[in-house]
MIMI-256990 format. One line per 3 residues: number of its first residue (from 0); for each residue x, y, z of C-alpha. Coordinates in pm, whole numbers, always signed. Layout:
BEGIN
NUM	X,Y,Z | ...;
//
This chain:
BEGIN
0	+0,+0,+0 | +162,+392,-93 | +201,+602,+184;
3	-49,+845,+88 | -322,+598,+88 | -188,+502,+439;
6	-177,+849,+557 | -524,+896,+417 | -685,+611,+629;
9	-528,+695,+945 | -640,+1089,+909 | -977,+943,+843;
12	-1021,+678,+1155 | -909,+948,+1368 | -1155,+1222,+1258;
15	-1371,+908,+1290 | -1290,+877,+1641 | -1256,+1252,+1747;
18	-1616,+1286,+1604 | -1769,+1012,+1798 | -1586,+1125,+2109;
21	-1745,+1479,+2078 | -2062,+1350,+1986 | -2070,+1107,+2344;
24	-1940,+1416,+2482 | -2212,+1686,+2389 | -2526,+1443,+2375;
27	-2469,+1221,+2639 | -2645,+1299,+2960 | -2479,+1488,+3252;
30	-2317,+1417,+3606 | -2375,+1640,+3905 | -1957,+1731,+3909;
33	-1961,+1860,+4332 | -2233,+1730,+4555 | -2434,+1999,+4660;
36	-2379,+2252,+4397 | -2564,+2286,+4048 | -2250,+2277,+3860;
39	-2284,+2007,+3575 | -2037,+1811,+3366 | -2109,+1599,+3075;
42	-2048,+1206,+3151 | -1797,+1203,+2881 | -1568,+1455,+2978;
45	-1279,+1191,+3069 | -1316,+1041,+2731 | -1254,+1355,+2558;
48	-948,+1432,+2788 | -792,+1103,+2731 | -836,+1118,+2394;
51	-659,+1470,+2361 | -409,+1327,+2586 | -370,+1002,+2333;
54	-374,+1206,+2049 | -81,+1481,+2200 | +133,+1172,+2328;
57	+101,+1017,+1976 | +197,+1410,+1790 | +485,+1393,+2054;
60	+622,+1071,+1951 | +584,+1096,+1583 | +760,+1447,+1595;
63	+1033,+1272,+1824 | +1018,+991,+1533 | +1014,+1211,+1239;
66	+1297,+1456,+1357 | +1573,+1177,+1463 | +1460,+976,+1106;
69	+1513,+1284,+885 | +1817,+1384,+1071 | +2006,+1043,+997;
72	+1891,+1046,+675 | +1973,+1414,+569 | +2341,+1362,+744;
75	+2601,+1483,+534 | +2377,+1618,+245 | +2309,+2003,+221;
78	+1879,+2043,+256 | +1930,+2380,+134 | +2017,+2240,-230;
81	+1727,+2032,-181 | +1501,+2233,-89 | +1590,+2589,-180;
84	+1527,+2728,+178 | +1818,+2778,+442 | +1753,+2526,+715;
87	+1902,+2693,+978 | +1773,+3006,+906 | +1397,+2842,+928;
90	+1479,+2672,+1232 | +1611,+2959,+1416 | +1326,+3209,+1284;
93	+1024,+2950,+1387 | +1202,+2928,+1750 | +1286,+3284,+1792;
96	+925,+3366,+1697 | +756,+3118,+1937 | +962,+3242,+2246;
99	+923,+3585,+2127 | +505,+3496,+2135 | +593,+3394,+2477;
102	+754,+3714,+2598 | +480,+3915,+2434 | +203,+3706,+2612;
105	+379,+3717,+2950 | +435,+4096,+2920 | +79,+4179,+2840;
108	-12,+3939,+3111 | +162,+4124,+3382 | -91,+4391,+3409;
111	-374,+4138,+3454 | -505,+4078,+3858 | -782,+3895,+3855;
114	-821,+3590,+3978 | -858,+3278,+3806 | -1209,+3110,+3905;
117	-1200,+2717,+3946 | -1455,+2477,+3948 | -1513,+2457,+4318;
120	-1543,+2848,+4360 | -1216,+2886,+4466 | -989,+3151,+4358;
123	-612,+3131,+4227 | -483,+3468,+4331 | -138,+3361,+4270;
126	-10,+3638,+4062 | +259,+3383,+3887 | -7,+3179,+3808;
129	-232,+3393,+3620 | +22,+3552,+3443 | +161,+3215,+3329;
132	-192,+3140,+3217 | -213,+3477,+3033 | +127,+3411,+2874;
135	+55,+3105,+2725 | -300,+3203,+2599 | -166,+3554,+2422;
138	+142,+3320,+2268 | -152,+3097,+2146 | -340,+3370,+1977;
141	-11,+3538,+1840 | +110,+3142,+1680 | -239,+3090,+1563;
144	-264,+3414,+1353 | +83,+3413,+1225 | -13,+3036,+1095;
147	-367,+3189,+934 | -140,+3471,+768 | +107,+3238,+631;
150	-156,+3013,+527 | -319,+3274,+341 | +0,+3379,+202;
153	+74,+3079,+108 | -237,+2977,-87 | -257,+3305,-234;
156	+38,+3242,-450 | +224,+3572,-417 | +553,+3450,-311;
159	+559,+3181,-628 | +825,+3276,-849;
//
């Protein structure tokens, strides 16, 4: 069987089983989450957080996987005549930008002093805390537009030569 066909199968089993999961997830019936208060959680929630867990384990390993397999294989050959791009200069500009998404998140976090609100009414007034939260959630809106943009840019066509 060709890789592609391979690749094709596996995307569609797991859309297959994300879908189910959120399906059991949103129409399955609810749990009372604390005794005594009216806070609700679907019965499913620990089937979609072990599935995102599965699925980010698996990403982790085939990333591992994929990054020792392509450096033994592109040892002692120059990727920048394959490819046209400068490797290095991709690598260091992708990592630079993601801590640099960081910084910018955990700067415009600093100002922010209000407390994070948990489940069971309690408060996390830890001031590292919340700004770590605010960090990473202003790093994931920063990644997530620069990927839109150079998705657009790329499927525009303007940088073809």
């Amino acid at each position: 069987m060709k890789l592609e066909k391979i690749s094709n199968i596996v995307l569609l089993a797991l859309v297959a089983v994300i879908l189910v999961s959120f399906a059991l997830f949103y129409f399955v019936g609810y749990d009372d989450l604390l005794e005594g208060t009216d806070m609700q959680a679907p019965k499913n929630t620990g089937l979609l957080l072990y599935m995102q867990y599965t699925l980010f384990v698996i990403t982790a390993v085939a990333m591992v996987y994929s990054f020792v397999y392509n450096a033994l294989k592109s040892s002692g050959s120059d990727i920048a005549k394959s490819t046209g791009l400068p490797a290095n200069m991709v690598f260091y500009g992708t990592f630079g930008f993601a801590i640099a998404s960081l910084v910018i998140g955990y700067i415009l976090g600093m100002g922010s002093a209000e407390p994070i609100v948990d489940v069971t009414g309690a408060e996390t007034t830890s001031a590292v805390m919340v700004n770590v939260v605010d960090m990473f959630l202003y790093s994931i809106y920063i990644l997530s537009l620069a990927a839109f943009v150079a998705v657009g840019v790329s499927l525009s066509g303007i940088l073809k030569k």
